[in-house]
N, C-alpha and C positions, 0 to 999 in steps of 0.2 A: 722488643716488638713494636712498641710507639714509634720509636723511633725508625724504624725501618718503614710502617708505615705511613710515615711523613713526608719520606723521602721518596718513595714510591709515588704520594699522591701532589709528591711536587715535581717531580718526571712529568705523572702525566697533564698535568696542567700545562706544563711544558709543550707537550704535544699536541695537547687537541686544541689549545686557545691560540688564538690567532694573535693575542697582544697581552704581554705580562707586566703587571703594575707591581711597582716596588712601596709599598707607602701609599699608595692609590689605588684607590675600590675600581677607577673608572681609566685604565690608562688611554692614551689620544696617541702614543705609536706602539710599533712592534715591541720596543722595550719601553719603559715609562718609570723613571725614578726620582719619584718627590724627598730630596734631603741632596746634602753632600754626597760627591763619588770619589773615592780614592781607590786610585789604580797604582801598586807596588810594581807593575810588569811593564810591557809594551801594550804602546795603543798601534793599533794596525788599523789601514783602511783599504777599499775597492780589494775584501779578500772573497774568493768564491769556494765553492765543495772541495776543491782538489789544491786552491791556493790559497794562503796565511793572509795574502795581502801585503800590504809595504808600512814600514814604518815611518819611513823619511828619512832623508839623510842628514848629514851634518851640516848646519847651515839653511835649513828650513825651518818653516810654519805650518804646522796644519790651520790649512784654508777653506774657509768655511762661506760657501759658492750659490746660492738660492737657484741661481740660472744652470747649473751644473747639474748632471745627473748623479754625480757620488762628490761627494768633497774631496779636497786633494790637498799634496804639501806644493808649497811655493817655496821661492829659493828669497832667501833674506841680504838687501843688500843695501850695505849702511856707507853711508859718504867718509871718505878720509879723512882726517881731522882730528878736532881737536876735540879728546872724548869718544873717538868716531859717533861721528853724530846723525842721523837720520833726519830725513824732513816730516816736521807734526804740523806745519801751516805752510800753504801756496795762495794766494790770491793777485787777481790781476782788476786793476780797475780804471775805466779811460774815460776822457773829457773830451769834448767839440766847441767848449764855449773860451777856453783859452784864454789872455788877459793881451789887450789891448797899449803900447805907450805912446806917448806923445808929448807936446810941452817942453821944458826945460828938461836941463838936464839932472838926471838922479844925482846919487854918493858914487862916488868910486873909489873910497873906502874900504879897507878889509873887513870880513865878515869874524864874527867872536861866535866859537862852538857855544854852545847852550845859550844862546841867549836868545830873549823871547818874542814870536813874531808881533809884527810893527805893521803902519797904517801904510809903510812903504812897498811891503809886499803886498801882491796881489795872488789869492789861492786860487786853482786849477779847480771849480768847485769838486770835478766827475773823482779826483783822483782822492778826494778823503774814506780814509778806510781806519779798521781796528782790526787787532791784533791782538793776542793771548800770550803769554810766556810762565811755564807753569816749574823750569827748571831754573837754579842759578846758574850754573853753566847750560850757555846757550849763543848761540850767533842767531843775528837777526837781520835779512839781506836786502838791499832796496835797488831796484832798477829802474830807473826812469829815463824816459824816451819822449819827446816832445820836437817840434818843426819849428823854428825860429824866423821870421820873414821882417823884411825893412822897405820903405818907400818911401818916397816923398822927400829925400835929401841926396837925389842924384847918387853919384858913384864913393859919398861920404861912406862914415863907417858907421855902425851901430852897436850899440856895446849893455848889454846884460849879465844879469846872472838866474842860476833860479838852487833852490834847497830844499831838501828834505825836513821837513819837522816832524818832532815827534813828542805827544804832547804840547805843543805850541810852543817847541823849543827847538832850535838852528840844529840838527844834526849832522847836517854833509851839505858842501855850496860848491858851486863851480860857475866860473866864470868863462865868458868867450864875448866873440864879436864875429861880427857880420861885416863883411866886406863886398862890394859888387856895385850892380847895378839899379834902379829900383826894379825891385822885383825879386831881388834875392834871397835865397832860403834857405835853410842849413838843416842836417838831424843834428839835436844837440840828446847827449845821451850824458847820466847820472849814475855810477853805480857807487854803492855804499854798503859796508857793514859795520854793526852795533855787536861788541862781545862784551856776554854776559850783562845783560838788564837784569832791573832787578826783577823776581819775581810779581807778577800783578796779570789781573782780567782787562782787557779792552784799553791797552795804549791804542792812541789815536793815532793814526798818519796822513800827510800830507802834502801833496806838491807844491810849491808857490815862486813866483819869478817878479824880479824886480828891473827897472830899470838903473844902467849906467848914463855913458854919456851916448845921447841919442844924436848930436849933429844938426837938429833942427827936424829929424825924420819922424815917419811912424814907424812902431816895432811891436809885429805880434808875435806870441809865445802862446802855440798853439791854435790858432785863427788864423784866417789868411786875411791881410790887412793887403793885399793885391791878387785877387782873384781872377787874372790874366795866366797868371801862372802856380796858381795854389787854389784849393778848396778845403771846406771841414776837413772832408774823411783824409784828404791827404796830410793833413796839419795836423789832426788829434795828438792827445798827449794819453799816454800808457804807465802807470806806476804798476808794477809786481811787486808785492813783500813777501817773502820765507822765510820763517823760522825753523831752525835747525837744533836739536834738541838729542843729548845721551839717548839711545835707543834702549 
């Protein structure tokens, strides 16, 4: 008999209360359960009187939407690769202040991977950023984009490089030159990946460009050093980094 009237006066609590608390004297929605919930069955959502609702198919997430009127599933979709790996960081970050050369001529020298920047680079300040990497397998991607311009040594050539560091060390370099007239400008573009870092909080990144052999010219990386046919916004420099990470 208790027991039946238990279950009876948990029906109707059921029915006449507007909101049922699990563990909570005072619950804040229609169902409200303070502790763990383990569900052995299907979770369904947007079901009504007459439908179950959906569970989602294979290859989704239940998505959880604030600007949405019910939550929904999302379709899951992870990059090819190694690990199939998904993206856990995207950032993009750009410079107007650029780096300036002039004077003699730089090293034209080969560049040594890891080795650690020098008074002879000069850094992009806008393009310094951090970075997380919380798995050991992981690729770590870098794009850079920057406007290359030369004057002031006629139809000579102008010759640079510029590199990615990481931590204050040489991770990806490329070289090029500038050929033309004064006035001449080029997109010079960077792309780079890092497989598997080790795991750590807030590696640092950064763009930086150096002079070769200049010809007696000027050569901006990222500034316009002849603004007859360049400005800032046309000349800025762009680094992206993505971390790519087992999903």
């Amino acid at each position: 008999m208790k027991k039946i009237l238990f279950i009876t006066s948990l029906l109707f609590s059921f029915l006449y209360e507007a909101q049922v608390g699990i563990n909570t004297p005072a619950p804040a929605t229609m169902l409200d359960i303070n502790g763990d919930f383990n569900v052995r069955g299907q979770i369904r959502t947007g079901g009504t009187d007459t439908f179950k609702g959906t569970t989602g198919a294979a290859g989704t997430i239940f998505h959880n939407n604030s600007d949405l009127a019910v939550n929904d599933w999302k379709s899951i979709k992870i990059a090819d690769g190694q690990g199939s790996m998904s993206m856990f960081f995207m950032n993009t970050v750009a410079d107007q202040t650029g780096a300036s050369f002039s004077g003699t001529n730089g090293s034209t020298d080969p560049y040594t991977e890891g080795s650690l920047i020098t008074s002879t680079w000069t850094v992009l300040p806008g393009t310094a950023d951090t970075f997380s990497v919380n798995s050991t397998t992981n690729k770590v991607a870098f794009t850079f984009q920057t406007t290359a311009q030369k004057t002031g040594n006629g139809s000579a050539s102008s010759g640079f490089a510029c590199g990615i560091f990481v931590d204050d060390r040489l991770r990806a370099v490329r070289t090029d030159v500038l050929l033309g007239t004064d006035g001449t400008n080029k997109i010079f573009n960077l792309n780079a990946t890092l497989t598997n870092l080790a795991v750590k909080n807030n590696y640092t990144v950064k763009a930086a460009c150096t002079k070769r052999n200049l010809n007696s010219g000027t050569l901006g990386i990222g500034t316009a050093v002849n603004t007859t046919y360049l400005n800032a916004g046309m000349s800025q420099s762009v680094l992206t980094t993505s971390v790519l990470q087992p999903y």
